[in-house]
Backbone as a printed PyTorch tensor [residue, N CA C, xyz], in Angstrom:
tensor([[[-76.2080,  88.5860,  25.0240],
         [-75.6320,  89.0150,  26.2850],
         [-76.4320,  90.1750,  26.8490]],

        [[-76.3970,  90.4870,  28.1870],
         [-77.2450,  91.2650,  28.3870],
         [-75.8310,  92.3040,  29.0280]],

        [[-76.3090,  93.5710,  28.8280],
         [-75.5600,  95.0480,  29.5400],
         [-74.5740,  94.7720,  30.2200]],

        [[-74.7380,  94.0230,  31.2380],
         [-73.6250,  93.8320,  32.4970],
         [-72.9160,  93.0620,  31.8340]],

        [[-72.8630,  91.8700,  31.3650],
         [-72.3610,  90.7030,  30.5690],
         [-71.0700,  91.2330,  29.3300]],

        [[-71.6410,  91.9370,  28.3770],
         [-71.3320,  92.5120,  27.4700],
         [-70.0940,  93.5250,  27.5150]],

        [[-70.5890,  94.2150,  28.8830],
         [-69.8290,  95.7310,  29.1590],
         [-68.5910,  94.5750,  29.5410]],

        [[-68.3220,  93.9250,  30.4580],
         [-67.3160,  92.8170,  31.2110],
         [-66.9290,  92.4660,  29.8550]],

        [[-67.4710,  91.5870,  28.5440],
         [-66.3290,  91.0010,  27.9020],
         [-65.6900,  92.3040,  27.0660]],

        [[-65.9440,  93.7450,  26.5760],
         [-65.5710,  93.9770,  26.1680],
         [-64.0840,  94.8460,  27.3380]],

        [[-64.7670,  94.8370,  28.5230],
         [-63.6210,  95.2330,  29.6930],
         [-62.5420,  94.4370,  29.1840]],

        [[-62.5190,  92.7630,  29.0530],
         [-61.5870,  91.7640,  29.2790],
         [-61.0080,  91.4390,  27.9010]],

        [[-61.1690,  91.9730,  26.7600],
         [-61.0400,  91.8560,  25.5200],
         [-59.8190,  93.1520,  25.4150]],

        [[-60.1450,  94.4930,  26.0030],
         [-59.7520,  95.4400,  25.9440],
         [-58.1600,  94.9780,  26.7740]],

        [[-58.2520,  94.4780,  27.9820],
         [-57.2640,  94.2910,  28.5160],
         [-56.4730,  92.8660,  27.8550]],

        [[-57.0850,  92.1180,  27.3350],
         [-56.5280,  91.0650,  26.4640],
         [-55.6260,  91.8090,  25.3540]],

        [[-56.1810,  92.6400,  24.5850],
         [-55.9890,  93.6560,  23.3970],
         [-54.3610,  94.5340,  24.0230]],

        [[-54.7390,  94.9080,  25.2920],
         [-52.9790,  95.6060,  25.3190],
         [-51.8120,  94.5250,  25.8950]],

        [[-52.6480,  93.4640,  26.3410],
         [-51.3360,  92.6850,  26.5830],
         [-50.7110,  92.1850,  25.2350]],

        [[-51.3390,  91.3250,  24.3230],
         [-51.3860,  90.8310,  23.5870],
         [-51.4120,  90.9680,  22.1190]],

        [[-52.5190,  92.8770,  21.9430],
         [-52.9700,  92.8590,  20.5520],
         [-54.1920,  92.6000,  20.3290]],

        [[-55.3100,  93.9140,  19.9020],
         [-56.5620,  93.9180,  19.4480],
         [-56.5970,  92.5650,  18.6800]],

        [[-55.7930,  92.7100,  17.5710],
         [-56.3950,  91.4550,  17.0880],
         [-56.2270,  90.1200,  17.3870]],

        [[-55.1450,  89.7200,  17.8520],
         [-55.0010,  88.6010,  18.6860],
         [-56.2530,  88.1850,  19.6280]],

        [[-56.5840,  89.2700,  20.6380],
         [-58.1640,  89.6570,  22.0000],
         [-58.7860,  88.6600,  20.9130]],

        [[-59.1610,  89.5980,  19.9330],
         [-60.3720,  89.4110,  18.6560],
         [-60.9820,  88.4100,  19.0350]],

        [[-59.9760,  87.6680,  17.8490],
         [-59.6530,  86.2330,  17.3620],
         [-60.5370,  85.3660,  18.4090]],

        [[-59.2980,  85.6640,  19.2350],
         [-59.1720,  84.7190,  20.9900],
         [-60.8670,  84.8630,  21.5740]],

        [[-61.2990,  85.9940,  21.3320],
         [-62.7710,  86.1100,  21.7640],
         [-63.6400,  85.4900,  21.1580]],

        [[-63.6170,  85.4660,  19.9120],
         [-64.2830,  84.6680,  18.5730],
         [-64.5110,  83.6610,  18.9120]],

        [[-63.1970,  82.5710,  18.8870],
         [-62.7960,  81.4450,  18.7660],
         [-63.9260,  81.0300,  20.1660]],

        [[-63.5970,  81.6570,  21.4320],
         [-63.9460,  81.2410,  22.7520],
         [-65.6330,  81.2560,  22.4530]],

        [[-66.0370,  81.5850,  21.7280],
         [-67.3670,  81.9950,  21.6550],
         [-67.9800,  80.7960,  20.2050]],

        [[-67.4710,  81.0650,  19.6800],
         [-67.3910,  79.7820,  18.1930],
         [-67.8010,  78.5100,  19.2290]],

        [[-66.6280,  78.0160,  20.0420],
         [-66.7870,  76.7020,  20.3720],
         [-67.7250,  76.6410,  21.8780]],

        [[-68.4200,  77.4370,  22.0180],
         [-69.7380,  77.6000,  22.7950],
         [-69.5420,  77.9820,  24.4900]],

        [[-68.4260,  78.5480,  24.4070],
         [-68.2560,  78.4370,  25.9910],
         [-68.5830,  80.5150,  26.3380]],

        [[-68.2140,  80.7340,  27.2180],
         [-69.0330,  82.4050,  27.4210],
         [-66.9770,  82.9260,  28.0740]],

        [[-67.0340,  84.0740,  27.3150],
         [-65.5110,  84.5180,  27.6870],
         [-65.4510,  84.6220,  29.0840]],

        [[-64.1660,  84.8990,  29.6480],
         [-63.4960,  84.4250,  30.8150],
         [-62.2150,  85.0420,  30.7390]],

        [[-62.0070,  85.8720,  31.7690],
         [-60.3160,  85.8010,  31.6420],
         [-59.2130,  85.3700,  31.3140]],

        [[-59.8520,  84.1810,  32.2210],
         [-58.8060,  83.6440,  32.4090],
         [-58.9200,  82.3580,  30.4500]],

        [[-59.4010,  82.2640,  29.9350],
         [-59.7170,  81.6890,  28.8490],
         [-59.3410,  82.3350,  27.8130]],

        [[-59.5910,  83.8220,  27.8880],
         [-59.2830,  84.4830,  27.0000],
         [-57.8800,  85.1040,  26.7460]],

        [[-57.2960,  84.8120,  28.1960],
         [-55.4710,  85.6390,  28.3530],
         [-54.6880,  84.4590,  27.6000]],

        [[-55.4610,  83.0980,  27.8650],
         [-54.7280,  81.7760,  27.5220],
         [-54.5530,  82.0260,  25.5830]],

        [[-56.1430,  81.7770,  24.9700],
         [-56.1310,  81.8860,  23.5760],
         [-55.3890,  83.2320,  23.3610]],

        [[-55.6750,  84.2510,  23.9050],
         [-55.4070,  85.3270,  23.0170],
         [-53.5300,  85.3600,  22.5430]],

        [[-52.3620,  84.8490,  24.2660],
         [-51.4210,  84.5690,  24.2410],
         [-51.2000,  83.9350,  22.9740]],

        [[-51.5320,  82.6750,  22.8730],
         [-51.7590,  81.6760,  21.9090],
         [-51.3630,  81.7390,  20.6220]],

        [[-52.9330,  82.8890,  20.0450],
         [-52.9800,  83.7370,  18.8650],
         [-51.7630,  84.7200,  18.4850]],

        [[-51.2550,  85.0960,  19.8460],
         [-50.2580,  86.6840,  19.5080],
         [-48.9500,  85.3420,  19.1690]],

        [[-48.3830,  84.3270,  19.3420],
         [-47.5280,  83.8120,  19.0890],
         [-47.2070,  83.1660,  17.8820]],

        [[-48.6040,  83.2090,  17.3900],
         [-48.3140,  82.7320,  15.7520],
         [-49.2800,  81.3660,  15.8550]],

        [[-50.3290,  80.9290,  16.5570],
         [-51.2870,  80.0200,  16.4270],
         [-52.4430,  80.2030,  15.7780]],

        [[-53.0540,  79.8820,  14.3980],
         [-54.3930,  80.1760,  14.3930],
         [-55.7150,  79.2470,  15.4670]],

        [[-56.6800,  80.6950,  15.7950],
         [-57.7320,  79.5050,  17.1020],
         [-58.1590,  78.1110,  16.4820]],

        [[-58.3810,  78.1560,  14.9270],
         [-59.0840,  76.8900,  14.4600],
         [-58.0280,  75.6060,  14.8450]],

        [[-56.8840,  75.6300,  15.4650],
         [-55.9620,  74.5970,  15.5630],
         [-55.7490,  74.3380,  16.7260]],

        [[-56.3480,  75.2300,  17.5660],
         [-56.7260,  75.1000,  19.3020],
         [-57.9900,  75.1700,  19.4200]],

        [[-57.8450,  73.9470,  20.6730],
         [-59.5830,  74.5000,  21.0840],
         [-59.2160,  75.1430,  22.0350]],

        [[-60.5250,  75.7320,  22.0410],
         [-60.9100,  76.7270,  23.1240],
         [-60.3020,  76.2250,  24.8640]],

        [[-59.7610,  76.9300,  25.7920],
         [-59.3610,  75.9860,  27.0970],
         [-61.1520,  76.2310,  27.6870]],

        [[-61.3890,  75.0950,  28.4850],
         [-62.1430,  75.1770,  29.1400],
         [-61.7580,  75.1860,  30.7230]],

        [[-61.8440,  76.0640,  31.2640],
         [-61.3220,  76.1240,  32.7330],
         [-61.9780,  75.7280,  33.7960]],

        [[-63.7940,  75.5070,  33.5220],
         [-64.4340,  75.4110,  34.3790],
         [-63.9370,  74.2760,  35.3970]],

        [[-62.9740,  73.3020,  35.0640],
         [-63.4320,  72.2810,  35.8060],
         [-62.2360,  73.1800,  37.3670]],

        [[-61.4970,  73.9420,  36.5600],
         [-60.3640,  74.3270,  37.7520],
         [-61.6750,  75.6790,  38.2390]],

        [[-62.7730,  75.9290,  37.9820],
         [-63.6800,  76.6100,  38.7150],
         [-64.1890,  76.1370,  39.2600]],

        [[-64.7770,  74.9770,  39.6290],
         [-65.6440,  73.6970,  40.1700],
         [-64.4280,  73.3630,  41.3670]],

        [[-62.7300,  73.0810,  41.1030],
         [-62.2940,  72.4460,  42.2730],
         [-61.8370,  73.9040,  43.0710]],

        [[-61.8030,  75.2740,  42.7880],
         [-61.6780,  76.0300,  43.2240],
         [-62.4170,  76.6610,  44.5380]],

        [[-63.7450,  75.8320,  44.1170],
         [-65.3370,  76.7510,  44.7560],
         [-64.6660,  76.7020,  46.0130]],

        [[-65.7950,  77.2550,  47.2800],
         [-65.5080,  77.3400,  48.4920],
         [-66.0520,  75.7520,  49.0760]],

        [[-67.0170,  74.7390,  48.1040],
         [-67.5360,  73.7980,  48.3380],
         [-66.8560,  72.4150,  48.7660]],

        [[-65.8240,  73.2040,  47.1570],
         [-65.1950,  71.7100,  47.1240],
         [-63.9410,  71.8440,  47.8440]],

        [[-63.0990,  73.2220,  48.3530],
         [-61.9560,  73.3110,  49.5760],
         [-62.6790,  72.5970,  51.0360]],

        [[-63.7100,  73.2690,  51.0400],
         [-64.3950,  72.5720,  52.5050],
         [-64.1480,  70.9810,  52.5560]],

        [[-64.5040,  70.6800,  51.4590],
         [-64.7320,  69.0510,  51.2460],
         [-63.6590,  68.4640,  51.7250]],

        [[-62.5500,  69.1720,  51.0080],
         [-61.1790,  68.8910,  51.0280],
         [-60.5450,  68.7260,  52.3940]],

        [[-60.7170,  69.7900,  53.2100],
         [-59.7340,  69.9840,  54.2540],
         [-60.2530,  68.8660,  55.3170]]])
């Protein structure tokens, strides 16, 4: 990861960490990173929830959200309307 990258997941880990629980974030960060995808908020509020409820990550996969980033863009609303 480079500086900018890095400084952001540990921003979003940190705020994962008080909703949820440092170690829950952890885990949830691990896991998101294990199964090859790059942390995300919104990915990481999902697992970390997950984890704080009594799930281990190896029994979830990772969410992948991109595709609700792809129908989100400004590209694909244009398309739409």
């Amino acid at each position: 990861m480079d500086s900018k990258t890095r400084q952001r997941a540990f921003r979003l880990l940190a705020k994962a960490g008080d909703a949820y629980g440092f170690d829950a974030a952890a885990k949830a960060g691990g896991h998101i990173v294990e199964q090859g995808h790059s942390v995300d908020e919104a990915s990481l509020t999902a697992m970390a929830r997950r984890v704080s409820a009594g799930e281990t990550p190896d029994d979830v996969p990772a969410p992948d959200l991109h595709a609700y980033d792809r129908f989100m863009s400004p590209e694909t609303r244009a398309r739409a309307a």
